[in-house]
N, C-alpha and C positions, 0 to 999 in steps of 0.2 A: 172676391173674398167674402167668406160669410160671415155673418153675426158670430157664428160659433169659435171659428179663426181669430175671430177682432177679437172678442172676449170669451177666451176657453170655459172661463169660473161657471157661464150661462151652459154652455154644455154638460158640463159635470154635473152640475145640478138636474139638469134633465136627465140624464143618465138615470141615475138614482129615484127618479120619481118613474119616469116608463118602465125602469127593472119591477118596482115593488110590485106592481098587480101580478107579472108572470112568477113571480116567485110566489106572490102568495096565491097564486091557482096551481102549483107545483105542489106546494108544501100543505094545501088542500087535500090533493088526491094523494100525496102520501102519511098523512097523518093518522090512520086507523093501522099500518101497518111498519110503522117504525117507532123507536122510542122518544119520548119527547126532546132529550138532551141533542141525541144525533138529530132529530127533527130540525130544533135551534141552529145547530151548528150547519147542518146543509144550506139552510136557510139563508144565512148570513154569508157563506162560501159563496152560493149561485148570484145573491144580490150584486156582492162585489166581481166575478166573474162577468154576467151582463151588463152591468156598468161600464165595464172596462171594455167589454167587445161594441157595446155606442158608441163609445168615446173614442173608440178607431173608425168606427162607421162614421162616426162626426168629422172625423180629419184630427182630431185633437193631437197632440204632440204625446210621445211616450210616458215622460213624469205624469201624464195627468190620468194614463190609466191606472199609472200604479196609485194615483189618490186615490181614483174613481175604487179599486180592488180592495184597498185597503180602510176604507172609508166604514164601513159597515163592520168590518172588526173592530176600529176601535171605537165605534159607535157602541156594540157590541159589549163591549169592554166595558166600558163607563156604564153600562146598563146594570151588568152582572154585580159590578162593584158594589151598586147599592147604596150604603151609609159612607162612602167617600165623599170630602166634599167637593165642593166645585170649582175652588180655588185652580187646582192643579189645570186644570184643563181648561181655563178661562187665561193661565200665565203662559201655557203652551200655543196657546192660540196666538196670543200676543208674539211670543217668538217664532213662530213663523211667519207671521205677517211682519216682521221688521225687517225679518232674514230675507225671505221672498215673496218681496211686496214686487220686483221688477217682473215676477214670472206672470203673473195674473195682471199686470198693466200694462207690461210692454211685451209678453210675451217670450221676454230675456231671461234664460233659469240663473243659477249663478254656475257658470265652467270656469276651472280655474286651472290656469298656464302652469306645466309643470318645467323645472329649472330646467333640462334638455332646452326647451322651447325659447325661456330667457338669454341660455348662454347663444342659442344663435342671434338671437336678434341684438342683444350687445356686441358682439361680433360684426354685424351690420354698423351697428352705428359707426363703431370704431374705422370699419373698412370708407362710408359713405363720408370721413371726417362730422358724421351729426352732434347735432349738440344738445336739440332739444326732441323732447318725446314724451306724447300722449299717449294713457291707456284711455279707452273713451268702458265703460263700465270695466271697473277694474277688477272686482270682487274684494281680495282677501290684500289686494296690492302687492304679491309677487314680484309680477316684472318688476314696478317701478322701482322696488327696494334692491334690485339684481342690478337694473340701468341706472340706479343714481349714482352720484360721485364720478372722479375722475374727469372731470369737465363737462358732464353730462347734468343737463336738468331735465329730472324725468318725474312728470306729474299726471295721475291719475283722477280719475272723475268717478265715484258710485254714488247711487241714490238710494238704494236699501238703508236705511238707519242704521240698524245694529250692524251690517257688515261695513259700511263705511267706519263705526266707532272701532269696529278692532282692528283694518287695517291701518287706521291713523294712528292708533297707540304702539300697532308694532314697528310701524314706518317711524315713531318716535323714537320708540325703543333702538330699531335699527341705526338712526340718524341719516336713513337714506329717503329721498322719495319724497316728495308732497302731494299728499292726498286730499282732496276736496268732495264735501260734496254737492253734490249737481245734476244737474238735466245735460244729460248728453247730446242732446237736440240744441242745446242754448251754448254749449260748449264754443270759447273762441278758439278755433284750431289755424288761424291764420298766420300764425308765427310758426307754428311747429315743422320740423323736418321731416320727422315718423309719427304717424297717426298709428294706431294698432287697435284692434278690435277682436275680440272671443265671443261674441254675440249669440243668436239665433238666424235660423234664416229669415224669418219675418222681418226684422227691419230694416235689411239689407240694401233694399231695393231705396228703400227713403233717405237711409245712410249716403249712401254713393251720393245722391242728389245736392244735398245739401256740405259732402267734403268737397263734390269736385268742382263745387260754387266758390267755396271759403277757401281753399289751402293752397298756399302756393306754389308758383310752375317752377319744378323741380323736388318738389318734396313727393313722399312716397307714404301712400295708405296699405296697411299690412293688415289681413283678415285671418282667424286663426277657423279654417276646419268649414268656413262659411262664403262662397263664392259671391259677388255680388250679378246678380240676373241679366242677362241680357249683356253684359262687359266681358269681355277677354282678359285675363290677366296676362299683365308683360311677362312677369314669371308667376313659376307655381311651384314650390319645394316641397318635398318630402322627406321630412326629417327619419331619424334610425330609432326615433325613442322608442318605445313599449308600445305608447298608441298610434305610432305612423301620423302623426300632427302633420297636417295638409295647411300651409302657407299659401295665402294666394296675394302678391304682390301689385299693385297698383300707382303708375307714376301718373304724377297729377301733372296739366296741362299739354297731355298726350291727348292727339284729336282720337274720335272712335273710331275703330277698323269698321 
């Protein structure tokens, strides 16, 4: 794995610094022959375009080219502006970094389970008689407010700040669900029945490591859309929803094929 894989942020930033000399030896040899405004605007198109084409050359994940493309427009932007002040874009920073602080640290964007997806896995539980169930980064707490009640205790774990503060207030609001927040790594999943996870591929392989240590023999780890490496899942469903949601099922204290 490289440096760039372990920490995307390092990639992106280099993006952006290798793009600047080819654009400005572009925007060089075309500056006597176009006008300054279009000059500007290429300028800032092509930055974000090679940025974006690094950041696949790097391996980087999809969102990060649309940063990498979009970075120099609103760079751009804030330039043009002028006598705006700096406030606004010192608060936006802030709210991204509270929203998707797990993207650029653990590599986990936030995806978020649509109710198709809930109502099967409550279905499950009902079927498996479960009782208890983790979402291990939960986002917005969906499931858990869909699985709570009805003898179900369904508790999720997120670490982003501000999206853990809104699904706690809605899970209040709901009276379904408890939501914490937490280190998914640190998470006690020894008691739970269903473990479930909407991740990245990246931490899959670590994940597994550490459920199929802790969770007990007969309980079941459900991955949404994310296989874990090198394992076979017992099953695999494919749901009818809109995005074909890929379930890959895992019972814990199953020896490895």
């Amino acid at each position: 794995m490289s440096v760039f894989t372990r920490t995307p942020i390092i990639g992106a930033l280099l993006a952006q610094v290798v793009a600047m000399p080819l654009v400005a030896i572009a925007t060089a040899l075309l500056s006597e022959s176009i006008d300054r405004t279009l000059l500007i605007l290429a300028a800032v198109l092509l930055q974000g375009l090679l940025a974006a084409l690094i950041c696949r050359l790097l391996g980087l994940a999809v969102w990060w080219l649309v940063i990498a493309f979009l970075f120099p427009l609103a760079l751009a932007g804030a330039l043009l502006a002028g006598n705006l002040p700096a406030w606004p874009f010192g608060l936006a920073f802030l709210v991204l970094a509270l929203v998707f602080s797990n993207t650029a640290r653990g590599r986990v964007p936030l995806y978020l389970t649509n109710s198709q997806t809930a109502g099967v896995l409550k279905d499950l539980m009902t079927e498996r008689k479960a009782t208890r169930f983790l979402d291990l980064g939960c986002g917005l707490g969906g499931v858990v407010r869909a699985l709570g009640g009805g003898g179900r205790q369904a508790r999720g774990i997120e670490n982003a700040p501000a999206v853990f503060l809104l699904a706690r207030l809605l899970s209040r609001l709901a009276r379904s669900g408890d939501i914490r927040r937490g280190d998914l790594w640190r998470a006690d999943v020894s008691k739970e029945d269903i473990v479930y996870a909407f991740l990245s591929p990246e931490p899959m392989a670590a994940l597994w490591q550490k459920l199929s240590a802790e969770m007990k023999p007969g309980s079941l780890f459900i991955s949404n859309s994310f296989a874990v490496p090198d394992r076979e899942p017992d099953e695999t469903w494919t749901l009818s929803d809109s995005r074909k949601t890929v379930l890959y099922l895992y019972a814990m204290g199953r020896p490895a094929a």
